[in-house]
Each structure stands twice: as C-alpha cells, then as structure tokens.
C-alpha positions as CSV (number, residue, x, y, z in Angstrom):
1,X,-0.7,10.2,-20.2
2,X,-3.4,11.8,-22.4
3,X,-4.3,15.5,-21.7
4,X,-7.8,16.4,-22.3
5,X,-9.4,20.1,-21.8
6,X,-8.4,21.4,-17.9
7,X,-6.8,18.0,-16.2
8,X,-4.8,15.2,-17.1
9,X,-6.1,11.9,-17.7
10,X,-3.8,9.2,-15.9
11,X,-5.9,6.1,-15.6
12,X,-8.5,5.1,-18.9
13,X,-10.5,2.3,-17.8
14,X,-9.9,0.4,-15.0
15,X,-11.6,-2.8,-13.4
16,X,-10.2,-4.7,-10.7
17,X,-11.4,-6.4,-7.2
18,X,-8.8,-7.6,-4.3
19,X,-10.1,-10.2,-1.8
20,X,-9.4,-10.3,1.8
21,X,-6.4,-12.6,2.3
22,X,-5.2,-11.5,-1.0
23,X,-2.4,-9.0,-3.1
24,X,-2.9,-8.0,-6.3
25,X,0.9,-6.7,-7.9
26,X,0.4,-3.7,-9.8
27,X,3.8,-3.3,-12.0
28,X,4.6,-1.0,-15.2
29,X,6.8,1.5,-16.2
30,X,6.5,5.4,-14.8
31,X,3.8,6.9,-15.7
32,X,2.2,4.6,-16.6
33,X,-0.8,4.9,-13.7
34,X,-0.2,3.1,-10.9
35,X,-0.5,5.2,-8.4
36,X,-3.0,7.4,-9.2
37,X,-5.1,3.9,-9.9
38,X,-4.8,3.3,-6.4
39,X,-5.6,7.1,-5.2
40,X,-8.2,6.7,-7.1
41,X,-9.5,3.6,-5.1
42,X,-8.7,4.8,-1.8
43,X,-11.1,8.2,-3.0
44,X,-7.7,10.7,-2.6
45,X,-8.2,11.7,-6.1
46,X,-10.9,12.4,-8.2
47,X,-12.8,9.4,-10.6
48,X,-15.0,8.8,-12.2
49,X,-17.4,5.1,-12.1
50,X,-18.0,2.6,-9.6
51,X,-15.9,1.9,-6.8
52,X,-17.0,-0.8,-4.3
53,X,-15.3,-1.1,-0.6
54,X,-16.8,-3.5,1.8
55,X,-20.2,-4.4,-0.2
56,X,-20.5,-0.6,0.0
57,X,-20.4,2.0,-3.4
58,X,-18.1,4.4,-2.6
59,X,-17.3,6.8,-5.4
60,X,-20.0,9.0,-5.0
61,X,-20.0,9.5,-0.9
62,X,-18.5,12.5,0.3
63,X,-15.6,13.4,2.7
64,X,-17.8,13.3,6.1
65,X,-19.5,10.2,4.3
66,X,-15.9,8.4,3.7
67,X,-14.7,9.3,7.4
68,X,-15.6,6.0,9.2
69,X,-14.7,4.0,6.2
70,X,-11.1,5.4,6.2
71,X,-9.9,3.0,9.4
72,X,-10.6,0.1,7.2
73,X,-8.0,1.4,4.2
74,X,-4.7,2.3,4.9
75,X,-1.4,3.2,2.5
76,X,2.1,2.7,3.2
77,X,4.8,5.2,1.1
78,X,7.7,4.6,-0.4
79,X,9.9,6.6,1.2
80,X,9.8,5.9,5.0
81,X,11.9,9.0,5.9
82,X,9.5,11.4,3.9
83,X,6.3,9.6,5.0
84,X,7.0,10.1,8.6
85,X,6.8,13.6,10.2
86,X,10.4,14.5,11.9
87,X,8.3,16.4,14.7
88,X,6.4,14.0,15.6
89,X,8.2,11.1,18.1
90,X,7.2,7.3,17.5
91,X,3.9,7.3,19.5
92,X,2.8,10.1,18.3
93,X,2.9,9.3,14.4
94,X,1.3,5.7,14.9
95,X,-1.0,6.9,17.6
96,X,-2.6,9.6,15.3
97,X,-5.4,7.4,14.0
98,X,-6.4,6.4,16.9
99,X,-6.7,10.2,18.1
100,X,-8.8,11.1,14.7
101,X,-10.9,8.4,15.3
102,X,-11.5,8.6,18.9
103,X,-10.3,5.1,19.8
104,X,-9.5,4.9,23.8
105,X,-7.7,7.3,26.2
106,X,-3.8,8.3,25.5
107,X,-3.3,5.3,28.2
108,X,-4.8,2.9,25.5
109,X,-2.8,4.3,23.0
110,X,0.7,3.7,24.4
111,X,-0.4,0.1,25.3
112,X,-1.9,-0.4,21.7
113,X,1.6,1.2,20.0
114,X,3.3,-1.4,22.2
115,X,1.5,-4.3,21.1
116,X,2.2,-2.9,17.4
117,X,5.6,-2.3,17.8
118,X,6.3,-5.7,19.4
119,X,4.3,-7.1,15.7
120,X,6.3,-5.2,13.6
121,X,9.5,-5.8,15.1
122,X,10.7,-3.3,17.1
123,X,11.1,-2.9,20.4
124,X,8.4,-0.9,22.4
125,X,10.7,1.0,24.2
126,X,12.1,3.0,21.4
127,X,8.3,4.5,20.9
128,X,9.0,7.9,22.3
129,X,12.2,8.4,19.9
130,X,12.0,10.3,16.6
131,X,12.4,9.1,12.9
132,X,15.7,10.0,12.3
133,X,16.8,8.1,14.9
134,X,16.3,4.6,13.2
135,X,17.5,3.2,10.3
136,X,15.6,3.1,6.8
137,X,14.1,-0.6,7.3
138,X,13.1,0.2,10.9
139,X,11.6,3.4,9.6
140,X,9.5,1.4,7.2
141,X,8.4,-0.6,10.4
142,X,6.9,2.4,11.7
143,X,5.2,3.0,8.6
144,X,3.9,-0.4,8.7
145,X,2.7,0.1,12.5
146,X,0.9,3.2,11.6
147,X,-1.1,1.8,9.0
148,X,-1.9,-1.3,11.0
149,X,-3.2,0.3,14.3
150,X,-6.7,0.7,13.2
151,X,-6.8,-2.9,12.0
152,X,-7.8,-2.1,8.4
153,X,-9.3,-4.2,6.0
154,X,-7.3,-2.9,2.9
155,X,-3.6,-1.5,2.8
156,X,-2.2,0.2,-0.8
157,X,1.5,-0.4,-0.7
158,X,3.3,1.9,-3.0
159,X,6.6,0.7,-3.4
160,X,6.7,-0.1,-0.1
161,X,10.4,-2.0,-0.2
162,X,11.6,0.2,-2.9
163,X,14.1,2.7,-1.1
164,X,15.9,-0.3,1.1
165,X,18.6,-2.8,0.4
166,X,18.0,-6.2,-0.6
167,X,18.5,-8.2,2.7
168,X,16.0,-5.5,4.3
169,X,13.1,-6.0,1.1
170,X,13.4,-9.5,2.1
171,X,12.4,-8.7,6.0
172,X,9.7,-6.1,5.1
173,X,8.1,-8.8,2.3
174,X,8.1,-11.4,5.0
175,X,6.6,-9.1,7.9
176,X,3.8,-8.4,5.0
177,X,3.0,-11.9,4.3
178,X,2.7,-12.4,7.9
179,X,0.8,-9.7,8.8
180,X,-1.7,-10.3,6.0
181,X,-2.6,-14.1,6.9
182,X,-2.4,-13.0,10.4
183,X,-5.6,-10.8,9.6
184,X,-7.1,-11.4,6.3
185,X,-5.9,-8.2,4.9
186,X,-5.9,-7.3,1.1
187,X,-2.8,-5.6,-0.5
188,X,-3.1,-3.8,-3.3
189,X,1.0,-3.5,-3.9
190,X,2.8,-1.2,-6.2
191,X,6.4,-1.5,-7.2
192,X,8.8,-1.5,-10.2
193,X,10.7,-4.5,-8.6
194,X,9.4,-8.0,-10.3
195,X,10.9,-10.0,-8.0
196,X,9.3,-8.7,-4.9
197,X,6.1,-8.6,-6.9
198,X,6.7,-11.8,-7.7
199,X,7.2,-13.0,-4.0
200,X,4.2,-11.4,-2.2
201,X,1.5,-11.3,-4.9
202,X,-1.6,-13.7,-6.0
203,X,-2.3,-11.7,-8.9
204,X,-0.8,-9.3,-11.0
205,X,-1.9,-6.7,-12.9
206,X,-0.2,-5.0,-15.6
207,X,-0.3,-1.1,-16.9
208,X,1.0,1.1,-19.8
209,X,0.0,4.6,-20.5
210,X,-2.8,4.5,-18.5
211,X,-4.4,0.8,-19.5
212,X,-4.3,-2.0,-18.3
213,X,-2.7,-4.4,-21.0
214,X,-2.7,-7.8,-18.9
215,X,-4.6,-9.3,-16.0
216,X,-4.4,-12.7,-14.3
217,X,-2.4,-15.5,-11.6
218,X,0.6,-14.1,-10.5
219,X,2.3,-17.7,-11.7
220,X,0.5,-17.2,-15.2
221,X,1.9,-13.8,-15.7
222,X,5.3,-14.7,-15.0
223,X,5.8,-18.0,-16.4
224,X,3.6,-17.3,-19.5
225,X,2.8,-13.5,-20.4
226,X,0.6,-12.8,-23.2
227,X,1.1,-8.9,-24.0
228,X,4.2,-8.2,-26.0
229,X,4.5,-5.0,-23.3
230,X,4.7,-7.9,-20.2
231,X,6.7,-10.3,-22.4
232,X,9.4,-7.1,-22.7
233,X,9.0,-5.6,-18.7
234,X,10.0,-9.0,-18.1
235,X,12.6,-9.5,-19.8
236,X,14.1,-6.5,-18.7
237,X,13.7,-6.9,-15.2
238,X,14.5,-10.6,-14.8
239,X,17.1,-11.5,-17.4
C-alpha cells in the first residue's frame, strides 16, 4: 500500500472490462488490492477515473443517481455466517432487495424466495428459519439467493468458497457456473485459492501492491505466466 497526505492509496492504476457470460479471476497476495478494486467498481468506495456499467459512466453519478443501477450489481462475502444478519429469518434476508426496490407485494416475495431457493438448492420450506440454523455451504446458498433475486447483470464474488471445505467449494463453483450460463451474468471473482480460480474463470487477472502485474486467458496465465510475481504465486499455490 502507498500512504499519501490524508487516505491510503490501495489500487494505482487499474483497467479492466468483464463481459456478460464471463469471470474474470482476480488473485494476489493480501493487500495487495483486490477488494478494494472491486469496491471501487461496484462505487462502495471512493475512485477516481472512468468506470463504465451497462454502456453507462458511472464514477461520477451520485447515491440517488446509482439507486436503480444497484439491482443490476450484486456481491457475495466471504464469510456466509457474518454476511447474513442472525435477526433476520431466510425470507427476510433474500427478500430485502426486493422490499428496497419495490418489486411486488410480500405475496410475490415468498413465491419469488421459493423459486430462488429451489435454484440454489435448498429446500423452500426451510425459508422462514434463521442462519444459524444451516450449515456453512447452505449458508453460502443463501448468500447466493440473495444476490440473485433481483436478477443482476454483474456479481463481485469475494472469496466466495473460501471459508468451506473442499467437497462444499466444489458444489458452490458448480452452482456458479450454472447460474452464470443460466443468465449471462458476469463474475468478477476474488480468491487466494488458484485452483478454484482456475476452475470458474475466463480470465485472470493478477495484483501486487496495488498494480496490476499480469493480464490475460485464464489457460495462458496458468500454463505460461510471464511476471516473475505470477511465475512465484503459482508455484506456491500449486506445487
């Protein structure tokens, strides 16, 4: 990180696009700017220079400006337990968007979390539980559900599989894949793990100390990296 006069600077510059259909990995060490990179696209922190969302300039609109366009970008957490309010039941946590965004009566919303649950694999009938009440890959389901009720365009994934077992990262990448060339949707998908990275992304893109160092095919990066820093994280992670 470099600290200049009243803030820390997390991300230098940064260009990058994701397509609808598509994931772009975004892999590197701690700190090295990940997720502020994608705050920064999704307008939850501050940035400067252009930022494009559906054909339309986004980084200089303000809050009541960004409103309808924040339906079409979702973000799942990494840690389904913290990410999901213990108050709330089920239907109430993925219902919420459709509540801020006016979307149908609470009839339509129970049917709606149905139909989502069902797609996410689990059982509508648990909607009116709470979060502690299912297990950590279920939980992440939930997540998942959440993000998908408003049928976005755009999901940020940070480190979405990172806090669950092996056999469960496997379910969760698969539901993704399926989900994504079910409706188009572009992932922009954080996460330490390589081989996950590997399995669900197009491209990759790679970051250290706030730059990015390498850019390109997901089966270029892996079977051929350029930057000395890739060559190493490689390495490392996959022997």
């Amino acid at each position: 990180l470099r600290r200049t006069v009243g803030h820390v600077k997390a991300v230098n510059a940064a260009s990058l696009s994701v397509r609808a259909g598509e994931t772009l990995g975004v892999v590197g060490e701690s700190g090295s700017g990940k997720t502020s990179l994608a705050l920064a696209v999704m307008r939850l922190i501050a940035s400067k220079n252009k930022i494009s969302f559906l054909g339309q300039d986004i980084d200089a609109v303000n809050r009541r400006q960004m409103r309808p366009l924040r339906s079409d970008m979702q973000i799942v957490f990494q840690d389904p337990f913290g990410s999901l309010s213990p108050r709330m039941s089920v239907m109430e946590i993925i219902s919420e968007g459709l509540e801020i965004h006016s979307r149908g009566n609470r009839s339509h919303h129970r049917e709606a979390v149905a139909s989502m649950l069902r797609e996410v694999g689990l059982d509508p009938d648990t909607m009116d539980r709470y979060p502690h009440e299912f297990s950590g890959g279920q939980r992440q389901r939930i997540a998942i559900a959440r993000a998908m009720i408003l049928n976005p365009k755009f999901v940020v994934l940070d480190e979405p599989t990172s806090a669950l077992d092996r056999t469960v990262q496997v379910q969760i990448v698969n539901l993704l894949r399926d989900l994504q060339q079910k409706y188009q949707l572009g992932y922009l998908f954080i996460s330490h793990d390589l081989k996950v990275v590997r399995a669900l992304s197009h491209r990759v893109l790679v970051m250290k100390d706030g730059d990015i160092v390498e850019h390109g095919m997901a089966q270029d990066i892996f079977e051929n990296p350029k930057h000395p820093y890739t060559q190493t994280l490689l390495a490392a992670a996959l022997g």
